[in-house]
C-alpha positions as YAML, in Angstrom:
chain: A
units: angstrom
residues:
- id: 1
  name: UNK
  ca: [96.30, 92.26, 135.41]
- id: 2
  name: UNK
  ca: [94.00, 94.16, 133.57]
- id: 3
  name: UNK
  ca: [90.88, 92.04, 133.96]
- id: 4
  name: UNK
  ca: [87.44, 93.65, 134.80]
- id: 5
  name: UNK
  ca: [85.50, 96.90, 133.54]
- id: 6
  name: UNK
  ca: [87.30, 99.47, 131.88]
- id: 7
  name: UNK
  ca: [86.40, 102.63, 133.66]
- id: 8
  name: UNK
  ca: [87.25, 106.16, 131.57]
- id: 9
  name: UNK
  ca: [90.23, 106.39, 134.36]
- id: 10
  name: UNK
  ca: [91.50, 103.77, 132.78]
- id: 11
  name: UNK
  ca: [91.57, 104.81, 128.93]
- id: 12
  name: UNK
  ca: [92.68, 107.94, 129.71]
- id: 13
  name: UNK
  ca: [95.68, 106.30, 131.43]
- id: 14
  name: UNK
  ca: [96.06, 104.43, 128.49]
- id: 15
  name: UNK
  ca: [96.12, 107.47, 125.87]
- id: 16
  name: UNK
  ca: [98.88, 108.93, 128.41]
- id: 17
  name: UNK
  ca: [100.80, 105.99, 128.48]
- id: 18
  name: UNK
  ca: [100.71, 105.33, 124.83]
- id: 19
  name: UNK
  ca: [101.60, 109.56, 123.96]
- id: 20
  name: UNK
  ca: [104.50, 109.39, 126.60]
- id: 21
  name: UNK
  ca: [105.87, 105.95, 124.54]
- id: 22
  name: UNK
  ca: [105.97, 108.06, 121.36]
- id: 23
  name: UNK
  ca: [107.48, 110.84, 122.99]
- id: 24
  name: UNK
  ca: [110.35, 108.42, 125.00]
- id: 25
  name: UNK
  ca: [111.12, 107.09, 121.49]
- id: 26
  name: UNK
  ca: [111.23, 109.66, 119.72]
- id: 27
  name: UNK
  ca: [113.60, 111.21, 121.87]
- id: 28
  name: UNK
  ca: [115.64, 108.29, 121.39]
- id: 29
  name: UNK
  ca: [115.22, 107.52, 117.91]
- id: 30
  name: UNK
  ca: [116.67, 111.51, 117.82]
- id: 31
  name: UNK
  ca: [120.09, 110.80, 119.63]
- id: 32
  name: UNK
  ca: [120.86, 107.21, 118.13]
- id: 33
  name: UNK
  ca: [119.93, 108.13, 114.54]
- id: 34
  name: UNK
  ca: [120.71, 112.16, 114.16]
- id: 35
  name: UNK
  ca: [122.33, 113.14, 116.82]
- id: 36
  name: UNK
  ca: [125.72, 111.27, 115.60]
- id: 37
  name: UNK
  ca: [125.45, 113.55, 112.55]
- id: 38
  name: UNK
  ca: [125.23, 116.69, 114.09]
- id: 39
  name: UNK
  ca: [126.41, 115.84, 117.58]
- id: 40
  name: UNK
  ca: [124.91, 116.80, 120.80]
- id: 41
  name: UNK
  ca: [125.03, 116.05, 124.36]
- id: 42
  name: UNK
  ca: [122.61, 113.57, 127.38]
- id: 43
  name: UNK
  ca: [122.49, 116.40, 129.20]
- id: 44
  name: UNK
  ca: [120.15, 118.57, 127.15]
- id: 45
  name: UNK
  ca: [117.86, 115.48, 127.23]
- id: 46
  name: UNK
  ca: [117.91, 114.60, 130.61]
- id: 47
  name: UNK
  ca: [114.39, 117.08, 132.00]
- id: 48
  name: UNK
  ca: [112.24, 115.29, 128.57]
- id: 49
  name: UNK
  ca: [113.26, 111.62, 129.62]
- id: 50
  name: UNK
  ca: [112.64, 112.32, 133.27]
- id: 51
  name: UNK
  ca: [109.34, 113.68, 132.50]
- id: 52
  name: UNK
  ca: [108.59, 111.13, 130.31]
- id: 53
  name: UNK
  ca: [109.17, 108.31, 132.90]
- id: 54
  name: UNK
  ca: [107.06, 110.25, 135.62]
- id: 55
  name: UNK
  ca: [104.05, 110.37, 132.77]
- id: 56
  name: UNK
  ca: [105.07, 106.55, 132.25]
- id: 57
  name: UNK
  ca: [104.71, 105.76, 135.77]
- id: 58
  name: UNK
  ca: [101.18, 108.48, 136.09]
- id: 59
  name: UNK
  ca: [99.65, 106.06, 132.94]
- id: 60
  name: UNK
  ca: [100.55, 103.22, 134.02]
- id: 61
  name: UNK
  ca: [99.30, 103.91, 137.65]
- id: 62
  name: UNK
  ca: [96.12, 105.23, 136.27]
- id: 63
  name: UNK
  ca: [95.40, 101.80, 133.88]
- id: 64
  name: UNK
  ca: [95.74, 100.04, 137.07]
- id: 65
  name: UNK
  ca: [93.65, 101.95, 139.45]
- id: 66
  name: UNK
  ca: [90.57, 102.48, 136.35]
- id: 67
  name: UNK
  ca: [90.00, 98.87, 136.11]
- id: 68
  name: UNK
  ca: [86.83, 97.62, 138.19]
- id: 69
  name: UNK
  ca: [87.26, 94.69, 139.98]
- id: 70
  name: UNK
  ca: [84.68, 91.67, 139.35]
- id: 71
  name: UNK
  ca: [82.25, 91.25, 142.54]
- id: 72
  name: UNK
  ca: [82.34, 87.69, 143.61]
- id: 73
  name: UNK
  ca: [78.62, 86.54, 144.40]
- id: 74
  name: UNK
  ca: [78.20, 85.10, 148.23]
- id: 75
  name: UNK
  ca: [75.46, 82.97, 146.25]
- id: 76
  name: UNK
  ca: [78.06, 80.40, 144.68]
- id: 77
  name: UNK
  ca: [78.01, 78.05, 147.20]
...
């Protein structure tokens, strides 16, 4: 999926997609682990998850489109 040259498009994508991760799981990790303790609601997490998808989605969209496809050589034959 990811094979060619690694254009900047690409690693920036990658740093976006990777902070967004940390941020979706730490989110999370906040509601399943704390949140029982002290008790709290979806709701007031709802805008951060959202957001957090559409960054997943803006990463992952930018990895894809920063990759350089190989040229095939018409000299092969």
């Amino acid at each position: 999926m990811f094979k060619g040259e690694k254009t900047r498009v690409f690693w920036w994508g990658l740093v976006i997609f990777g902070v967004t991760l940390i941020g979706l799981f730490s989110f999370l990790w906040y509601y399943f682990v704390l949140d029982h303790i002290y008790g709290s609601d979806w709701r007031y997490y709802v805008p951060f998850i959202f957001g957090d998808v559409v960054f997943l989605l803006i990463g992952f969209y930018m990895m894809m489109s920063g990759v350089k496809k190989e040229a095939k050589s018409q000299l092969q034959a």
